[in-house]
N, C-alpha and C positions, 0 to 999 in steps of 0.2 A: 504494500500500500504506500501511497507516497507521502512524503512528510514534508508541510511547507514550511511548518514555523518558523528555519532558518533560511526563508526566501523574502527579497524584499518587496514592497509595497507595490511596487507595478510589474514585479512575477507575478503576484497574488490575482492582482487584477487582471491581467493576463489570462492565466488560467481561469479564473471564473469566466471572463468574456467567451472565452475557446469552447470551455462547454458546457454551461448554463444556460438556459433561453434567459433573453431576452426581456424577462418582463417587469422590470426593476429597473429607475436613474435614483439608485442611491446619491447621497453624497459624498464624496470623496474621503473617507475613511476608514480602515479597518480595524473593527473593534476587537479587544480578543478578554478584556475582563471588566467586571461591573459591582455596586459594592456600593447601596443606596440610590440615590442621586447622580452616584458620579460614573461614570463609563472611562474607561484607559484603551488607547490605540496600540496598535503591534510595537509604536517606538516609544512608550509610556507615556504620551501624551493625558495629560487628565482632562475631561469635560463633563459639565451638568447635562444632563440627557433629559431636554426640552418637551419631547415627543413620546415618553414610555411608554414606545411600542404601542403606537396609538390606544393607551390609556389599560393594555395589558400587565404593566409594571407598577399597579398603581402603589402598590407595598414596599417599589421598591426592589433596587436590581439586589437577586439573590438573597432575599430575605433569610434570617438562621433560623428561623422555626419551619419555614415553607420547604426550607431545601430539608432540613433535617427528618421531618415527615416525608419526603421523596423517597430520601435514602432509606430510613426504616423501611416503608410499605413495599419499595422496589424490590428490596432484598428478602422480603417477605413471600406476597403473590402479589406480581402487577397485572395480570390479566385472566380472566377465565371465560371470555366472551358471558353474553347473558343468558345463553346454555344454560348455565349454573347460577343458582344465587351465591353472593360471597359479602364476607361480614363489616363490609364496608359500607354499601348501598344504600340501605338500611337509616344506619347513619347520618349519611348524607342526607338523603329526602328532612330527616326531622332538622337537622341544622339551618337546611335553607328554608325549609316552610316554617320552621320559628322565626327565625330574622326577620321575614319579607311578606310573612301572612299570607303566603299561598297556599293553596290545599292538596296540589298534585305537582309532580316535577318530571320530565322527560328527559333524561340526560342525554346530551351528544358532545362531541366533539371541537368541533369551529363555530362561529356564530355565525358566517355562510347556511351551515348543516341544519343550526338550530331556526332560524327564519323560513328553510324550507322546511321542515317540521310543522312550525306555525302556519304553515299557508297550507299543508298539509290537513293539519287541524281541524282548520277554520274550514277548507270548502266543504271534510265530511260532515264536520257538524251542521253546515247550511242545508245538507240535502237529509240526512235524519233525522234532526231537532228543528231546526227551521222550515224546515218542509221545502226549500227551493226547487224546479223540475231539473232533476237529469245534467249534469253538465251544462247548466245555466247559473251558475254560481259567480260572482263577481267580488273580488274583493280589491277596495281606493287604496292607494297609493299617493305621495308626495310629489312635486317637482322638486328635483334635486336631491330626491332622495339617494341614501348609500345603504344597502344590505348587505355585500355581498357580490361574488365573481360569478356567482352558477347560471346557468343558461339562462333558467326560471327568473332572477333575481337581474342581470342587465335587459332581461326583455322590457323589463319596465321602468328600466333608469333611463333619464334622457339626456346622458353622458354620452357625445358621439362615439368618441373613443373607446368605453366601455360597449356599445353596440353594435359597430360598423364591422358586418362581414362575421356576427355571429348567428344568424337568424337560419331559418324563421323562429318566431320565437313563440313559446305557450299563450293564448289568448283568457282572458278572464280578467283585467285589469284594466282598472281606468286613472288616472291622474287630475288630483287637484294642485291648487297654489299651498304651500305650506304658508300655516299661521293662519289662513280663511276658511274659519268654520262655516259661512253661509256656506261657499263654494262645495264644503264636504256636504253638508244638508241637500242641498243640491243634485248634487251624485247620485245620491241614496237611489237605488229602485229596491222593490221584494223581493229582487235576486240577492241585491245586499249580502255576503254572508261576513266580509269584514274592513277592516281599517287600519292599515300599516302606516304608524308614523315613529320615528325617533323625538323623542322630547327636545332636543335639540340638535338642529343637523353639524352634523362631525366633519364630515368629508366634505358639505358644502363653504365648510369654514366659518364651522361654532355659531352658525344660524340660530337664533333665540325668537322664539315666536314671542308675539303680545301677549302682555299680563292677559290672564283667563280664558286661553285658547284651550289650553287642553281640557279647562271644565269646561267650556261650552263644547268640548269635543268628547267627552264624559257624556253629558245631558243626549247630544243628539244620539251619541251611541245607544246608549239605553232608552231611549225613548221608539228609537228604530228599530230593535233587538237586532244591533250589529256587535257582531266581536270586538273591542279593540283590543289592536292590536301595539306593542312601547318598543319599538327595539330599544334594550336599555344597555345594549352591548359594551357602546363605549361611555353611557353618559351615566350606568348604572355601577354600583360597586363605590360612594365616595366620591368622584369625582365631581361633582357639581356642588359639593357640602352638604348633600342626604345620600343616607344610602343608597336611593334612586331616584330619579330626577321628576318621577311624578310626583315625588311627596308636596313641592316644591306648590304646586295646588292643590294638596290634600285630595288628591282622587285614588283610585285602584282601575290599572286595567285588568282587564278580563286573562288576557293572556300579558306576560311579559318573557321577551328574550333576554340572556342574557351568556355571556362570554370574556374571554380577554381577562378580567383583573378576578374571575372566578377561580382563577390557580393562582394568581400574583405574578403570572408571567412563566411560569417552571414547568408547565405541559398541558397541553390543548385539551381545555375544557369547556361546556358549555350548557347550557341548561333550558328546556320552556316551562316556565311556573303558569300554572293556571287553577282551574278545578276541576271537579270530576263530572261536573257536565259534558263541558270543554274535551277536554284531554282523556274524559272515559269513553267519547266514542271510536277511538286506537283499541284495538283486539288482536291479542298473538298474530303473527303471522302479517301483521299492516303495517309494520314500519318496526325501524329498530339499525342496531349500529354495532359491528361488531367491537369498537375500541370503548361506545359510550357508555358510563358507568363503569366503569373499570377499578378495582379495587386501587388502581396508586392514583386514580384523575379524583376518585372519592375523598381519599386522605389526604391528597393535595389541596383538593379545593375546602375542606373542609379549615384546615389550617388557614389557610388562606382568608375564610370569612371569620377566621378566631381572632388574629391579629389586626384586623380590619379594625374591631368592634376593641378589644381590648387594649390597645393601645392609640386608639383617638384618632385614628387617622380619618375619618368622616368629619369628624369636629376640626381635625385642624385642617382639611380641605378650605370648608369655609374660609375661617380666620386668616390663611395664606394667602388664600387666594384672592381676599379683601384688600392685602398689605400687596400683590402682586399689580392689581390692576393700579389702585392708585398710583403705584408708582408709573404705569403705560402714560396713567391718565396726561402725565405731565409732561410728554411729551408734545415738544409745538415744531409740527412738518407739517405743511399746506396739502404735501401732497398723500397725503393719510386720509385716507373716505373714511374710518371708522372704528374704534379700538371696544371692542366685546368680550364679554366673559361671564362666566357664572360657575362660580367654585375656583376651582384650579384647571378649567376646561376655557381658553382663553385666544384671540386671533386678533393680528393689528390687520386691516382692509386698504391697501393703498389704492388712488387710482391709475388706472391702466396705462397712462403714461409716465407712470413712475417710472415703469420698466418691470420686467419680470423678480415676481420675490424673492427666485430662487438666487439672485445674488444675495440680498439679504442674508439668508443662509449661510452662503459661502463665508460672508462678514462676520455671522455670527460666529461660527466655527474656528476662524481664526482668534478668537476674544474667548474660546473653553467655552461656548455654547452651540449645544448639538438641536437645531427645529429644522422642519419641513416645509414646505411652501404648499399651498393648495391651489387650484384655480387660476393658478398663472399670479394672482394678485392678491396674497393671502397670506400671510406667517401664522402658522396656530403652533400656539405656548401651552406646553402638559406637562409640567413636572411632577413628578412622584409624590404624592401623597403626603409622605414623611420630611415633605424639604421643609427647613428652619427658616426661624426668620432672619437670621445671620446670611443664611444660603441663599435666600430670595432679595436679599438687597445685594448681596457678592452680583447675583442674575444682573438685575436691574444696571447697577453699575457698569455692566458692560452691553446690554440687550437696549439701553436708550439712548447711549452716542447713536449704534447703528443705525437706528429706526430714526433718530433724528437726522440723519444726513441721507437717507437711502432717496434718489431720484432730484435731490439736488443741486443746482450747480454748485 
């Protein structure tokens, strides 16, 4: 097997270009250890890691209790498919339906996997509890919304990029304006069977709907008898300073997804919470996964929402992420359209003649700060959970020269 460790930075690159697809413009870096907040390059560079794993690391890179649960369970039994029951499962379900007050849990794998699950869900329930006819089942969707890579899930993104030259695609879906609940009311037919939105769009660049959209997006659900449906993937877990970012209106959806910061980052987990209305009309042999639930993805993630909860990382989302934005807030660039956040889930907006963000990036990164650019004109800021407030002004100090000089002469 070949060993690169002792090759340098554009062998490395080299060889992943040679024979990796294609589907990835990282940034110019190669990470090889992690340890909090901070991330180290192959030449021991250190940086605060902006982006955790879009918001998979919410605990924090290589947490000691998440890894130390890894290793224990790994060495134990990490898998028995769900052939078998194994005494981890069990478990799980009660930790996560105490935390989040769900009643039933679907375990999978990615939060891809887990969104098809829910739409899975959602159309048999529309055709044996809603009574919908046959293969006339419809469930609304967002503009700009982000799920997910699977066929099902860019047939209804209206990301050219993500769609062009994958088709044809599943029929069943319609598109509203995110944040306009008329527009979903609207929609509505008795085919209705549900309602995919993210509490706050992630990938379209920390999109925050108006105050009381998602109650009024509560009321019309229920009033329609439609599913809704949270992806809480990335906004879920802490990140927004609730557990989940519907709390945020004091509502419950019917279904929530959820993934990413459900391990802390240490191995692909993910989950659909609902009831057993919901989720009871799945019967052996309808769906299933052979890695989901898995005795080491149980023990992982179970650690994972123990540390969550027990050492304040929800609480100090908030609190950081209050000390984070103010400090954006002060920044004075004309050519900035708009700095947003909520928690520790944050993006500065420039406009399109700034030039592309992804210099910004490249600026950051040279200043020990690792972010992503979205949308061509977008920086989104996610640091780990656990950043201090020493840590988040060290940020600051260097994330507000950039952002103040980016696109100007």
């Amino acid at each position: 097997m070949s060993n690169l460790q002792d090759r340098s930075h554009e062998q490395i690159l080299a060889v992943e270009n040679a024979f990796g697809a294609h589907t990835y413009k990282p940034l110019d870096v190669i990470l090889s250890r992690g340890a909090g907040v901070w991330v180290w390059d192959i030449d021991g560079r250190k940086y605060m890691d902006c982006l955790s794993a879009y918001s998979a690391v919410n605990q924090g890179h290589c947490h000691p209790r998440i890894h130390a649960a890894l290793v224990e369970q790994s060495g134990r039994l990490a898998l028995t498919s769900r052939a078998f029951h194994n005494d981890q499962l069990a478990a799980f379900y009660q930790d996560v339906c105490a935390l989040t007050n769900a009643h039933k849990v679907l375990p999978m794998n990615s939060g891809a996997e887990a969104v098809e699950s829910a739409l899975k869900t959602v159309r048999k329930w529309g055709y044996e509890v809603k009574g919908i006819p046959h293969d006339q089942a419809e469930i609304i969707v967002c503009e700009n919304n982000f799920h997910g890579r699977t066929i099902t899930i860019v047939g209804f993104s209206d990301d050219y990029n993500s769609r062009h030259n994958f088709g044809p695609f599943a029929p069943g879906f319609k598109t509203v304006p995110f944040g306009d609940a008329q527009a979903l009311e609207q929609a509505i037919t008795p085919n209705t069977a549900g309602f995919l939105v993210e509490p706050v769009q992630g990938e379209a660049g920390v999109i925050i709907p108006p105050d009381g959209y998602l109650a009024q997006v509560r009321e019309i659900c229920s009033r329609n008898n439609v599913v809704l449906i949270l992806d809480e993937i990335q906004t879920g877990l802490g990140r927004t300073g609730r557990l989940l970012a519907e709390e945020h209106e004091h509502i419950e959806a019917d279904i929530t997804v959820l993934g990413k910061a459900l391990s802390g980052g240490m191995y692909p987990v993910s989950a659909v919470l609902s009831n057993s209305e919901t989720l009871g009309v799945l019967q052996p042999g309808q769906h299933g996964s052979t890695f989901g639930g898995n005795p080491a993805a149980c023990a992982v993630a179970r650690m994972a929402l123990k540390v969550l909860v027990e050492e304040g990382m929800i609480e100090n989302a908030a609190q950081m992420g209050k000390r984070f934005m103010a400090g954006l807030k002060t920044i004075q660039n004309p050519r900035i359209k708009e700095i947003r956040g909520r928690g520790l889930m944050m993006a500065v907006e420039f406009y399109p003649e700034a030039g592309h963000a992804g210099t910004v990036c490249g600026a950051l990164k040279q200043q020990g700060i690792l972010a992503k650019e979205t949308h061509e004109s977008t920086v989104r800021l996610a640091p780990p959970l656990i950043i201090t407030r020493s840590e988040v002004d060290w940020a600051l100090d260097r994330i507000i020269p950039v952002l103040s000089s980016h696109g100007c002469a």
